[in-house]
C-alpha positions as CSV (number, residue, x, y, z in Angstrom):
1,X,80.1,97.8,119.1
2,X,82.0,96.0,116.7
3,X,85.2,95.8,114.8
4,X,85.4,96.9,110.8
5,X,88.2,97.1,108.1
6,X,89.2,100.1,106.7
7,X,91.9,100.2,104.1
8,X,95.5,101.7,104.2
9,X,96.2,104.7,101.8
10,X,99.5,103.0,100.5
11,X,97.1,99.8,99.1
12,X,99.3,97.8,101.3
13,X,96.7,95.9,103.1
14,X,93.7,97.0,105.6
15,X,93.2,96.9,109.5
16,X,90.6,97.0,112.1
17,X,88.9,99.3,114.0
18,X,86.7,99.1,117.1
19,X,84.0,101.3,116.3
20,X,81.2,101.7,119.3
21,X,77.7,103.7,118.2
22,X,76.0,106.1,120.3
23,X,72.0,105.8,120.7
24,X,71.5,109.2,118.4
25,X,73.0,109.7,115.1
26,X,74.2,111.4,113.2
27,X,77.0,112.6,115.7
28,X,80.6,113.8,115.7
29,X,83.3,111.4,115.6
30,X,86.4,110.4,117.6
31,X,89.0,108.7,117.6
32,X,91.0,107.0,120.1
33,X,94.7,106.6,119.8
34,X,96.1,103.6,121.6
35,X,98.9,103.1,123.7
36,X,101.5,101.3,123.4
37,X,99.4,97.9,124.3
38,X,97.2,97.8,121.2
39,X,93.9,98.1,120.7
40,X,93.0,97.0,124.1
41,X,90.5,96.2,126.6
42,X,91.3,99.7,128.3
43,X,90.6,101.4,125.1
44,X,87.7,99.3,124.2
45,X,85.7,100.6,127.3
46,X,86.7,104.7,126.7
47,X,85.1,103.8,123.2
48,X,82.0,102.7,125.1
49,X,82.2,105.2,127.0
50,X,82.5,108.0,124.6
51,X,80.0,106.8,122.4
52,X,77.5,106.6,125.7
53,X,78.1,110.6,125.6
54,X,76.8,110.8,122.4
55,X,79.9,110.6,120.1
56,X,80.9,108.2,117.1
57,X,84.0,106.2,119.1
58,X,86.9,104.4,116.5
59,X,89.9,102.7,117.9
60,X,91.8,101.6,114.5
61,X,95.0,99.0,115.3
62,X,97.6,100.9,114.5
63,X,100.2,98.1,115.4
64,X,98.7,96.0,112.5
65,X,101.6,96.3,110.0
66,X,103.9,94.6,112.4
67,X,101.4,92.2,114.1
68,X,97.0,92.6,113.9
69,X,95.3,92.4,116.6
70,X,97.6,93.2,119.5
71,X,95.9,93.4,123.1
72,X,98.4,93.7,126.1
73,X,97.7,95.2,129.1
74,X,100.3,96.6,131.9
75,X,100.1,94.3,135.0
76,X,102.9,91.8,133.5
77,X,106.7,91.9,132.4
78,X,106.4,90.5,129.5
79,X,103.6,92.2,128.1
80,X,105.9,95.6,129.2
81,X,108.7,94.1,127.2
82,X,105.9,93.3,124.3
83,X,104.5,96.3,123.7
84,X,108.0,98.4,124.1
85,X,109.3,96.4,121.2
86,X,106.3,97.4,119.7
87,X,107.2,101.2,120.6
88,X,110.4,101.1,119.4
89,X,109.6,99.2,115.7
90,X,106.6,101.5,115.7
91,X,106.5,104.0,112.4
92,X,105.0,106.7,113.2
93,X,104.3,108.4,109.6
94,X,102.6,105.2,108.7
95,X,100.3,105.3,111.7
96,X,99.6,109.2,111.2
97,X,98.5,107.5,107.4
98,X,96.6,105.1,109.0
99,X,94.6,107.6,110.8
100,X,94.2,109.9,108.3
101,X,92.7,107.1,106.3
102,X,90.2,106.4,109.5
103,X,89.4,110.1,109.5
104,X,88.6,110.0,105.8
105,X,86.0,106.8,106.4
106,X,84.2,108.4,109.1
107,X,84.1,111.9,107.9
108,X,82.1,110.8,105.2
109,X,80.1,107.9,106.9
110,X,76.5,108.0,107.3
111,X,76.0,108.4,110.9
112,X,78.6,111.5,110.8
113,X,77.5,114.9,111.1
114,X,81.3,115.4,109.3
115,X,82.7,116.8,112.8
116,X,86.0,114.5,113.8
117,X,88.7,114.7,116.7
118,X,90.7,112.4,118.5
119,X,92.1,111.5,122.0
120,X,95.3,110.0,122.3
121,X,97.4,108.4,125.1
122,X,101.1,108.3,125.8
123,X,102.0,106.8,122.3
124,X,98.9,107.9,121.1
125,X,99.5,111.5,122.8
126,X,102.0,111.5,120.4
127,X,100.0,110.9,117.5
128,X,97.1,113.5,118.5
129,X,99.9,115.9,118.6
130,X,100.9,115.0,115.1
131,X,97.3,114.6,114.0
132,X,96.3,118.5,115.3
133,X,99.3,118.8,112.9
134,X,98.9,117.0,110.1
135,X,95.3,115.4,109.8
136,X,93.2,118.3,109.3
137,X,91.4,117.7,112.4
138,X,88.1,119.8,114.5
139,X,90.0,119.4,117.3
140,X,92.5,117.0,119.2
141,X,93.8,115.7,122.8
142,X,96.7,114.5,123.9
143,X,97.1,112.8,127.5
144,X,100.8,112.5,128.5
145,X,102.1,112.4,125.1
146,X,105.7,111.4,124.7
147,X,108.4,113.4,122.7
148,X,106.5,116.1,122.0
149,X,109.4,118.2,122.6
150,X,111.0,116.7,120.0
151,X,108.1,118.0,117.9
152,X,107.4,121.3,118.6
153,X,108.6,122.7,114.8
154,X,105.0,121.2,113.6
155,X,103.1,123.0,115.9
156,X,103.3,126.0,113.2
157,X,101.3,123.4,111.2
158,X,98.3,123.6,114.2
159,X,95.5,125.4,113.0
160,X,92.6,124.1,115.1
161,X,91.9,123.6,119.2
162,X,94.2,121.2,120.8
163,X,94.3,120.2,124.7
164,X,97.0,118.5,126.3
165,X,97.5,117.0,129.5
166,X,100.9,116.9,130.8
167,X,101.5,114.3,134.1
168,X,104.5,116.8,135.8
169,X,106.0,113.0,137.1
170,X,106.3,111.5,134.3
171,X,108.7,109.4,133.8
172,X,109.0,109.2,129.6
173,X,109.0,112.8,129.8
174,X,111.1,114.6,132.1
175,X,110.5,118.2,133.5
176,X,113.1,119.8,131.1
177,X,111.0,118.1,128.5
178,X,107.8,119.5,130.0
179,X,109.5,122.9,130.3
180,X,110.0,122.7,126.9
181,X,107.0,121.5,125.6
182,X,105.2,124.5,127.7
183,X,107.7,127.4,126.6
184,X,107.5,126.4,122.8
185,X,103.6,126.2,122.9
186,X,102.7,129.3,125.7
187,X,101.8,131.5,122.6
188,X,100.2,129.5,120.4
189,X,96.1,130.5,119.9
190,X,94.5,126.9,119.6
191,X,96.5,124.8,122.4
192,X,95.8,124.5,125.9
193,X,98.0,122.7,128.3
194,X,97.3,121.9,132.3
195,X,99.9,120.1,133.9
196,X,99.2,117.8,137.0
197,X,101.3,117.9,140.2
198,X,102.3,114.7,141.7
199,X,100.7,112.0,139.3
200,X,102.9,109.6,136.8
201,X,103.0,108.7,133.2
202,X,99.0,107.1,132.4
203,X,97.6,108.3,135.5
204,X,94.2,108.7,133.6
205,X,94.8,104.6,132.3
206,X,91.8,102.9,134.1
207,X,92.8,99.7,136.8
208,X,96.5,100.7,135.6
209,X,99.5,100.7,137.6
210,X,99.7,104.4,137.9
211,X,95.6,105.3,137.4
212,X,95.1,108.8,139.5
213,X,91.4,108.8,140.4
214,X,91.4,112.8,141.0
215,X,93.3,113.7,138.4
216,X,91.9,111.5,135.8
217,X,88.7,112.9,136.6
218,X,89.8,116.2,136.3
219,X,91.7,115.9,132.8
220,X,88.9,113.8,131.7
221,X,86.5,116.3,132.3
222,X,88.1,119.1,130.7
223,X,88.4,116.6,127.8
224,X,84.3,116.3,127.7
225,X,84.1,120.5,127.7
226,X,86.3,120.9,125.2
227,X,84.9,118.1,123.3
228,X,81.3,119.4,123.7
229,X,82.6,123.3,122.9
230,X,84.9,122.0,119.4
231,X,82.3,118.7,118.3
232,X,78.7,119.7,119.3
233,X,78.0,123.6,119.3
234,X,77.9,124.9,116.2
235,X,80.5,127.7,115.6
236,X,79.8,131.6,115.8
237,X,79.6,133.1,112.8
């Protein structure tokens, strides 16, 4: 486990990335989306644990261009009122850039076996969304992404798997939102949505303020099948 530089696409400067190994190589790649409280402990530890599965794990710091290095967590006001002004400063076609340029390092690098998807979470939801979009992709997840509604004319754009996980409580998404999310998507061939009754925003954010021990396990195990089924086995010809 350690923490590498990887340059931007505009020249503009580079930025980190937590990068944990598995045993076995070469292996697939992922890459973990942050929330809105950096490159944090929590995301640190699903890096771990992904590349303890057997999968290349790369959590780059996509708050760098407004301040490197950002770790928050979500026990404290401040930090709250940290990482919203984060949110809300937050470019979002300069982080997609940023994670296409991650995609293109690891694609290539010599432990892949050239197979790449990502996980993201509530802001990073977002971006997986965008990524299944835009970043060319095996395959992506989103857990309780926010504004996807607002996105739903790029989902033409979506050309392999996608799984998303939708908290029905949410409160950054509301349930016209989730209607609409589910409506625009019901048809499309490569994404899957399951929705979870009675959990909020994060529920699936471990020693969070809203972690759902049931339902995390469930959405995270759905995650590892279709992770297994779009990263490992090799496709039918």
């Amino acid at each position: 486990m350690s923490d590498i530089q990887i340059p931007s696409i505009d020249n503009s400067g580079s930025f980190s990335a937590y990068v944990a190994m598995p045993d076995i190589t070469p292996a697939p790649c992922i890459i973990l989306i942050q929330e809105i409280f950096g490159v944090n402990q929590e995301m640190r530890d699903k890096c771990d644990e992904l590349a303890a599965q057997g999968y290349i794990a790369i959590c780059p710091d996509l708050f760098w261009r407004m301040e490197p290095g950002v770790q928050l967590t979500d026990k404290t006001d401040e930090e709250w009122q940290k990482a919203f002004g984060f949110f809300q400063n937050f470019d979002v076609d300069k982080g997609i850039e940023d994670l296409r340029a991650t995609a293109h390092v690891f694609k290539g690098h010599a432990n892949s076996n050239g197979k790449i998807g990502c996980i993201g979470y509530c802001l990073g939801g977002k971006m997986a969304y965008l990524m299944a979009a835009r970043g060319n992709l095996d395959c992506a997840v989103g857990y309780y992404g926010v504004g996807l509604n607002e996105l739903l004319d790029e989902a033409k754009d979506i050309e392999n798997p996608l799984l998303l996980h939708i908290a029905e409580e949410d409160e950054y998404v509301s349930k016209d939102a989730q209607a609409e999310i589910k409506e625009g998507l019901k048809d499309h061939p490569q994404v899957t949505i399951h929705s979870y009754a009675g959990v909020n925003h994060a529920f699936a954010r471990g020693q969070g303020i809203h972690f759902d021990e049931d339902a995390a396990n469930t959405a995270n195990q759905r995650t590892a099948a279709f992770l297994q089924q779009n990263l490992k086995q090799a496709k039918a010809a």
